[in-house]
C-alpha distance (Angstrom), angle and dihedral (degrees) to the residues before:
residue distance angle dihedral
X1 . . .
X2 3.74 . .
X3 3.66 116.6 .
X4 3.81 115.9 -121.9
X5 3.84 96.4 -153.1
X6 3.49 117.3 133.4
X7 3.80 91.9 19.8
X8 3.61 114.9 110.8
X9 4.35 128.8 -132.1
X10 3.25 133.4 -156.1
X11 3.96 113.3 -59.1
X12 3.70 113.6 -115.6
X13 3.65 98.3 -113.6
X14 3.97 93.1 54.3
X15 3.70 85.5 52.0
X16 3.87 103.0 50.6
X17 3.82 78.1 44.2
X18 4.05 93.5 59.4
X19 3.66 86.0 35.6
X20 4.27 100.4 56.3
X21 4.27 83.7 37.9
X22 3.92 81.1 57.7
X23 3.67 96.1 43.2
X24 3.63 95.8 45.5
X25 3.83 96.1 36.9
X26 3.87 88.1 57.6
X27 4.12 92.9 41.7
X28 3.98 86.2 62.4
X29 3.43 91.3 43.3
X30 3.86 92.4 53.5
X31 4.19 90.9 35.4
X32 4.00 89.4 60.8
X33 3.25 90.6 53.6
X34 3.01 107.0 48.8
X35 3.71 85.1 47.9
X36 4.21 93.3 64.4
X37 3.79 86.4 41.8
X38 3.75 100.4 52.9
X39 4.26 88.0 40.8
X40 3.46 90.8 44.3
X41 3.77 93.1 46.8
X42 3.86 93.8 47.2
X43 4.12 94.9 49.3
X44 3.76 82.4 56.0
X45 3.83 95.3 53.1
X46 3.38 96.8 43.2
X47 3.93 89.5 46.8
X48 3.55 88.8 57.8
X49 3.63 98.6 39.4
X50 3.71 91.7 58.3
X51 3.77 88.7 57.4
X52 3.50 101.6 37.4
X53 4.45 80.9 48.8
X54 3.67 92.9 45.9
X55 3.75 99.3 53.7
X56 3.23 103.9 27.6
X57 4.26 89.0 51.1
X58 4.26 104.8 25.2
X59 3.78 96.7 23.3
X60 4.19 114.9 94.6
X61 3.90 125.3 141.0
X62 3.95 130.7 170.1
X63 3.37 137.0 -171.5
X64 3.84 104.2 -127.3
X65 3.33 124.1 -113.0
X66 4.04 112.2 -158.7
X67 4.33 117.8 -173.1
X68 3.73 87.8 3.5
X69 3.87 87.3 -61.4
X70 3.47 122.5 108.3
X71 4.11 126.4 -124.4
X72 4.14 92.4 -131.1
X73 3.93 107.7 106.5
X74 3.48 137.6 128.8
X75 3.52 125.7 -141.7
X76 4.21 120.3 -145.9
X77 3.99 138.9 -172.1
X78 3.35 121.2 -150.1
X79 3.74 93.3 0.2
X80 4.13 90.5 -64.9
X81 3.57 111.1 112.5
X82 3.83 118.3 -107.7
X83 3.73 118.5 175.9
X84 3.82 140.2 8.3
X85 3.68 124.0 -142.3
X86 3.97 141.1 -178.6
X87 3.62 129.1 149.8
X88 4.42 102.3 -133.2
X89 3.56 120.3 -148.1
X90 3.99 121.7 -159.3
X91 3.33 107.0 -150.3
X92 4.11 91.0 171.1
X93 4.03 144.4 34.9
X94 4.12 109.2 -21.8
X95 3.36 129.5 -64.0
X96 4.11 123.4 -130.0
X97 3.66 95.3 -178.9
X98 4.45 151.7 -46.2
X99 3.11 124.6 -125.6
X100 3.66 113.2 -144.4
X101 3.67 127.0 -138.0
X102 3.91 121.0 -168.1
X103 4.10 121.0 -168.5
X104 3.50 121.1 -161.9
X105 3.74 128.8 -154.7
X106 4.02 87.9 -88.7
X107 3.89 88.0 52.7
X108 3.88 81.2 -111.7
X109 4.23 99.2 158.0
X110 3.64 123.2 -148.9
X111 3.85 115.8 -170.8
X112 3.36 123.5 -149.7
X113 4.33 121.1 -170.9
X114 3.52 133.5 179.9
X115 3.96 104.9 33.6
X116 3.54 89.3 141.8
X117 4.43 111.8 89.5
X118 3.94 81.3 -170.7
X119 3.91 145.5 0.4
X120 3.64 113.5 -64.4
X121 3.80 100.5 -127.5
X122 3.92 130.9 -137.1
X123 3.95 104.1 -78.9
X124 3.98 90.1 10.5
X125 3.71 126.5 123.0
X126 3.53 135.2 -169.9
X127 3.83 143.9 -168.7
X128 4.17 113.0 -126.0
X129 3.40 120.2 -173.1
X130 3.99 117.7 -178.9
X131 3.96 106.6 -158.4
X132 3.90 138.6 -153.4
X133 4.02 84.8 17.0
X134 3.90 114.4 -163.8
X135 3.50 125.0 -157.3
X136 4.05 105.9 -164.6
X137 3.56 120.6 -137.1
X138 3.54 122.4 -143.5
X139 4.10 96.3 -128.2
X140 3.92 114.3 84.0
X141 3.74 85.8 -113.9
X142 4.11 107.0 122.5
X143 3.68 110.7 -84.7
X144 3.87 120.8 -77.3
X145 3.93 141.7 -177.3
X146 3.66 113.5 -103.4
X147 3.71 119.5 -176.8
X148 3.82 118.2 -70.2
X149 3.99 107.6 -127.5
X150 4.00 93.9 166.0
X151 3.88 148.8 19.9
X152 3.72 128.5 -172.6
X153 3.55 124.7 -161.3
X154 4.04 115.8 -156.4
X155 3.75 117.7 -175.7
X156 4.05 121.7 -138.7
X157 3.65 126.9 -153.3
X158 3.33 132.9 -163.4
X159 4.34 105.1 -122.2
X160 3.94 112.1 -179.7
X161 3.75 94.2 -32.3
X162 3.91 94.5 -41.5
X163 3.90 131.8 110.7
X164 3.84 107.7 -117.6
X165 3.82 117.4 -164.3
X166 3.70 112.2 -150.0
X167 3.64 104.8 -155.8
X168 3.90 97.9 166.3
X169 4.08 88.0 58.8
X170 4.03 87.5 48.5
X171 3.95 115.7 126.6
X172 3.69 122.9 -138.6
X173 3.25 132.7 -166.9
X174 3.92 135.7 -178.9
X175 3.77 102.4 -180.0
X176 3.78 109.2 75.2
X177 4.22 107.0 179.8
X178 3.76 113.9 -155.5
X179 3.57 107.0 -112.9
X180 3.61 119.2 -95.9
């Protein structure tokens, strides 16, 4: 071992001078950071606060009922189901578009989008019909209708530029009348 006597360090002040540069150099380090992170986090919040606001407050659809009846049917040939139809009413902000999900008795799921040719207004209804439905089948046999046990409705809004799905302001229904 060599002996170190005689041999001078580093005097204290130069060393609690490298040591607060250190500390302070890290503490911006750290402080920008945490800067991006807590901006970052707080666009995404208020992002999905805005949606979660918007369709939770502005967002309400129906399907119509007309004589005490309501408009959802489906019409069939043969037994196979055909067609889908509902008349939607908006009774809040504007509508861009539904997407359309269909469940067969195998839960098999078809989804349908973009049944809407233009925004459903406030106080507007329309009548959709979605044609020549198919209900896949999970065999490689060609596709077939089974029978349609449930539909759900989900409205989309247009948010800044962006699609927004409001599944909490979806409609579901699991009595499908054969139109008369």
């Amino acid at each position: 071992m060599k002996n170190f006597t005689g041999k001078k360090g580093v005097s204290p002040i130069i060393a609690t001078v490298l040591l607060m540069a250190f500390a302070i150099a890290l503490g911006a380090l750290v402080m920008t950071w945490g800067k991006n992170y807590v901006e970052d986090t707080t666009e995404e919040v208020s992002s999905r606060s805005l949606t979660a606001r918007t369709c939770a407050l502005d967002v309400s659809v129906e399907v119509m009922n007309i004589g005490g009846e309501t408009t959802l049917c489906k019409t069939e040939s043969g037994g196979l189901l055909q067609n889908v139809q509902f008349v939607l009413n908006n009774r809040g902000s504007p509508i861009d578009d539904v997407q359309v999900n269909l469940i067969d008795e195998d839960k098999n799921i078809l989804i349908r989008k973009n049944k809407l040719p233009s925004p459903l207004t406030q106080a507007q209804a329309k009548k959709i019909t979605i044609e020549n439905v198919l209900i896949p089948q999970p065999s490689s046999d060609p596709l077939e209708f089974k029978s349609l046990k449930q539909i759900i409705i989900t409205p989309i809004i247009n948010l800044e530029n962006e699609a927004v799905y409001c599944p909490n302001k979806a409609i579901e229904e699991d009595i499908i009348p054969i139109c008369s």
